[in-house]
N, C-alpha and C positions, 0 to 999 in steps of 0.2 A: 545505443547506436553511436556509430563516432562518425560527428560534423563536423567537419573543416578539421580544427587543433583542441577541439576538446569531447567528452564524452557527454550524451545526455542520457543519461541514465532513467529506466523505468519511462522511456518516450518511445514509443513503436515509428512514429511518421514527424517530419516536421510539412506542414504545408506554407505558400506564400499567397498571399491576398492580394489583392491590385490596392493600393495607394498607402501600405506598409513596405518598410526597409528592410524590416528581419522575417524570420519565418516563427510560425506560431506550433507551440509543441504540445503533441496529444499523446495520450496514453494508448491508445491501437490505434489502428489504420484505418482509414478513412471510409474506404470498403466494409469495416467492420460495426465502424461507427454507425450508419446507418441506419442500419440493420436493425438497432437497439429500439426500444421503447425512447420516446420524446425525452423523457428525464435522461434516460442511461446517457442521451448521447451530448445533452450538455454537459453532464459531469464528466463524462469522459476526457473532454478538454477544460477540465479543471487540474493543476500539475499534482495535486499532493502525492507525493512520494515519489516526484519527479526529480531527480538534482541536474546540474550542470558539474561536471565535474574536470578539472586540469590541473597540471603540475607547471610550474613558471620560475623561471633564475630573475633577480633580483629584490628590491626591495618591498615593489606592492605591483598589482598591477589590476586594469581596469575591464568592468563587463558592463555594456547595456544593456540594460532590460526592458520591458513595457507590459501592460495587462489591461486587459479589455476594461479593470474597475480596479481592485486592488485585491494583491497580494502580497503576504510576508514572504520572506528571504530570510533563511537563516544557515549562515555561514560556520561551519564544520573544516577542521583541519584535521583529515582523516578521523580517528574515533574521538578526537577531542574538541567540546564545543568552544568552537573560535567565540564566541559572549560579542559577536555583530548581528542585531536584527534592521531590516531596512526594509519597507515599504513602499512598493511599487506602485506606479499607476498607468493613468490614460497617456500620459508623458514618458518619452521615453529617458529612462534615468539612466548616468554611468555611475554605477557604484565601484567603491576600490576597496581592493585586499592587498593588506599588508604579509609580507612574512612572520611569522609568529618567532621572536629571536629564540626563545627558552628551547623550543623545542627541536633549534638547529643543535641545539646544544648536547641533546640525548644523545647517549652511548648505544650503538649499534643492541648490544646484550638487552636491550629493553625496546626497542622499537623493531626488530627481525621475528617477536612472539605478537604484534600486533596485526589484526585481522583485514586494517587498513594501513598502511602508510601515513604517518599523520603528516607526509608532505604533499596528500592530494585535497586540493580544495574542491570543498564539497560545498556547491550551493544549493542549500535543500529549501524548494518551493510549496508553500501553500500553508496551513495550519488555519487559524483561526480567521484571519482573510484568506480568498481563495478565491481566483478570476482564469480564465487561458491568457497564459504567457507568452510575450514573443522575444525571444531573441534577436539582436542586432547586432552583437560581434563583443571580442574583447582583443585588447591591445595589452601586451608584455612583453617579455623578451625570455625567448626561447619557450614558449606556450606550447603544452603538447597534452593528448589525453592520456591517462591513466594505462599501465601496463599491466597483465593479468595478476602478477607479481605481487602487486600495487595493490589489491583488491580482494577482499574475501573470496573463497574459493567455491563455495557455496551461494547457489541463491532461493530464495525463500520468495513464491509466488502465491498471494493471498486473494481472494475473491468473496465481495461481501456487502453488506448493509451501509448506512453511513456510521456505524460505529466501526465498522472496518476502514473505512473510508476516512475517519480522522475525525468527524467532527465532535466538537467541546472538549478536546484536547488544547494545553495553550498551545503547543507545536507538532511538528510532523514529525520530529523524533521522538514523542510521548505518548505517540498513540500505541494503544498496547500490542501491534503487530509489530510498528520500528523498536520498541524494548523486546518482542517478544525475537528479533532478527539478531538485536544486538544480542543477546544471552547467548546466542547459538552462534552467534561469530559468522554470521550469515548477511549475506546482501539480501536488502528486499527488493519485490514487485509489486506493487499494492496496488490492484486493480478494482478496488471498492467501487460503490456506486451508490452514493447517499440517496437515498428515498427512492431506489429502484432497480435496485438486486433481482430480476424477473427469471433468471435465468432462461437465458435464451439460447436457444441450439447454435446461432451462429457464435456465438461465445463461447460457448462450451468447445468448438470446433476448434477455433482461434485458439486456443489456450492448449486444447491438446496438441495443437501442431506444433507449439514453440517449443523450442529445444534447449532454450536459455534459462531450465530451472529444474532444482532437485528435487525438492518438496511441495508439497502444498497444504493450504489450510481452505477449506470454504464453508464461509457463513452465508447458512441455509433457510429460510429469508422471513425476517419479519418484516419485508415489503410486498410479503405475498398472499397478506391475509384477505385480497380481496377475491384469492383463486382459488377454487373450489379443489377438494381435497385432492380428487381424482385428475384436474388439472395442476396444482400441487406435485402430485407423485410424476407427471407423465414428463413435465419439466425437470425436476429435482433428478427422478432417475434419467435420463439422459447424459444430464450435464456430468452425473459424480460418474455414469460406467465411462461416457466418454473423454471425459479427463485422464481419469483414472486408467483407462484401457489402452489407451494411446501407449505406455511406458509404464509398464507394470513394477521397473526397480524404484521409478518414485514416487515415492509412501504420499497420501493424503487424504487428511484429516476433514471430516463433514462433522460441524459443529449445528447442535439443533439451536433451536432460538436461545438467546439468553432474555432471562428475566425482566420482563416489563411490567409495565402498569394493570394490564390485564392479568399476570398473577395475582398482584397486589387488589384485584378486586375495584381498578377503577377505570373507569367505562369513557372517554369522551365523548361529546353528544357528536352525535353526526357520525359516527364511528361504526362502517361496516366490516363484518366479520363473515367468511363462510364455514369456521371450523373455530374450534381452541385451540389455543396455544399446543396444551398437550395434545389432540390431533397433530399437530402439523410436526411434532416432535416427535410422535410415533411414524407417522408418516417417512419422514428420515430414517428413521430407526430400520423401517422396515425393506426401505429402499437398499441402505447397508448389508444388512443381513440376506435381501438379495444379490449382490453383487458377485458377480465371481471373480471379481479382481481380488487377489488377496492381498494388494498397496492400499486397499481401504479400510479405514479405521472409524469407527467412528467417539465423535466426544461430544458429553452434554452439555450444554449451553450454561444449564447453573451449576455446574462443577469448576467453571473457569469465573464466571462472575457470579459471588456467592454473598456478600454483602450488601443489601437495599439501600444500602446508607450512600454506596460509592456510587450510587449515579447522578446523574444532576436530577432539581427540580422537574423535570418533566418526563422523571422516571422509565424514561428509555433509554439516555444517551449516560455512557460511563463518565466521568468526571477526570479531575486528572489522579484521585485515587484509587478510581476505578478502574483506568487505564491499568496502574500497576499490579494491581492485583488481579487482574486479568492476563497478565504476560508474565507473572512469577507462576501459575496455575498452566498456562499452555505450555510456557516454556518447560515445565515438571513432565505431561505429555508428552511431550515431543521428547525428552531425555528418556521416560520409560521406555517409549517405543524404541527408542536406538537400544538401549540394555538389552531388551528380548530379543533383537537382533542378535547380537552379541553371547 
């Protein structure tokens, strides 16, 4: 969406609070938010894979920010990472961007094949701190948002667990959906939901109505192992026909669980289950194979993350070499499926 002179990217609503200056930026709308299960809907106003994005004439120029606790800020000059991280808080901070001079420098023959403009400043929110952001304004000269031009032409709209969601990545361009966007020369949507993926109909509704995306990818839920199989399917299939049905030219991919501790044979106490993993995976499986969308695809969760090694200590959450291997493995997906088009 574009506020005021710049673009917030991957933000559906900004709302304003009585006794804040700026407005605070969520990933759906308000009305949707709601809606959600108590977890969904705080993460929901959590920014990751939120940016702030503008173009600016002179030499640097200034943004302020604030977060309800703290958040990272990592600054992007189009595909190239600007190497400024900053940390935000309960205060409201002005951080400045410089113009990067090297890259004033580039010959047209090499930045006209790039998928961004590396002269749009990309403030990319959230990674391993992560709070709801508020914006308050930024000062430069001649400040404007991003032209379509300016911007990958493609966007890539993801739904998912908090491994979708970012977390134990060290940033939010490392989680394996922002690699798996860049591969593809693609914008993302990352509409993750750490620790409560429920798939809920008003989502699913929400997501098919939006018209701002090509593809999609959704992870099908290891937040859901406390829902019985049959509740399981009656959610899962809803969400993929009605994603999927809404715009049948674009393709998307239903990924079943990836690999956890419960493969691996280890149990945490207190840990209720209505089904295994392989249930809930067949489950998927079967939801697919009913579908009669034929932009449905479906892929297995340990075909993309296939190494026990790459996830952290607490053998649910990919790591950061896990992330990678995760997004050279979907990114592969996603290239086959265009070939058979083809």
């Amino acid at each position: 969406m574009i506020f005021e002179n710049v673009e917030l990217h991957n933000v559906a609503e900004v709302t304003r609070c009585d006794g804040q200056s700026g407005v605070r930026l969520q990933r759906v709308p308000e009305e949707v938010r709601l809606k959600l299960n108590a977890a969904a809907q705080m993460r929901m106003l959590q920014p990751d894979g939120a940016e702030i994005r503008f173009l600016f004439d002179g030499p640097a120029c200034r943004v302020t920010l604030s977060s309800e606790d703290q958040t990272r800020v990592t600054v992007f000059h189009g595909p190239f990472d600007g190497r400024q991280r900053f940390l935000i808080g309960k205060e409201a901070r002005t951080i400045e961007i410089s113009q990067p001079v090297f890259l004033d420098q580039l010959d047209g023959k090499y930045t006209e094949k790039m998928f961004f403009s590396p002269r749009v400043v990309r403030l990319i929110l959230g990674g391993p701190q992560r709070a709801p952001v508020w914006f308050h304004g930024i000062q430069g000269e001649k400040v404007r948002p991003p032209e379509p031009g300016e911007l990958p032409r493609q966007r890539y709209l993801v739904y998912g667990t908090s491994i979708t969601h970012g977390f134990d990545a060290e940033g939010p361009h490392l989680t394996y959906v922002a690699q798996t966007a860049r591969f593809l020369r693609a914008d993302l949507i990352n509409l993750g939901v750490g620790g409560a993926a429920h798939c809920e109909p008003e989502l699913a509704d929400y997501i098919a109505t939006r018209s701002d995306w090509d593809f999609a990818s959704l992870e099908l839920s290891v937040n859901m192992l406390g829902f019985t199989l049959e509740e399981f399917y009656q959610r899962v299939g809803y969400f993929v026909n009605r994603v999927a049905g809404a715009n049948t030219g674009r393709p998307v991919l239903c990924i079943t669980l990836y690999p956890f501790f419960l493969d691996f044979g280890v149990v945490p106490p207190g840990l209720q289950c209505q089904a295994t993993p392989e249930e809930y995976r067949q489950a998927l499986r079967d939801i697919v194979a009913a579908c009669p969308c034929p932009n449905v695809h479906l892929v297995e969760g340990p075909e993309i993350l296939r190494e026990m090694t790459n996830l952290t200590c607490d053998l649910i959450h990919p790591g950061d070499y896990g992330m990678m291997e995760m997004a050279r493995h979907l990114t592969e997906k996603w290239q086959s499926l265009a070939s058979r088009k083809h």
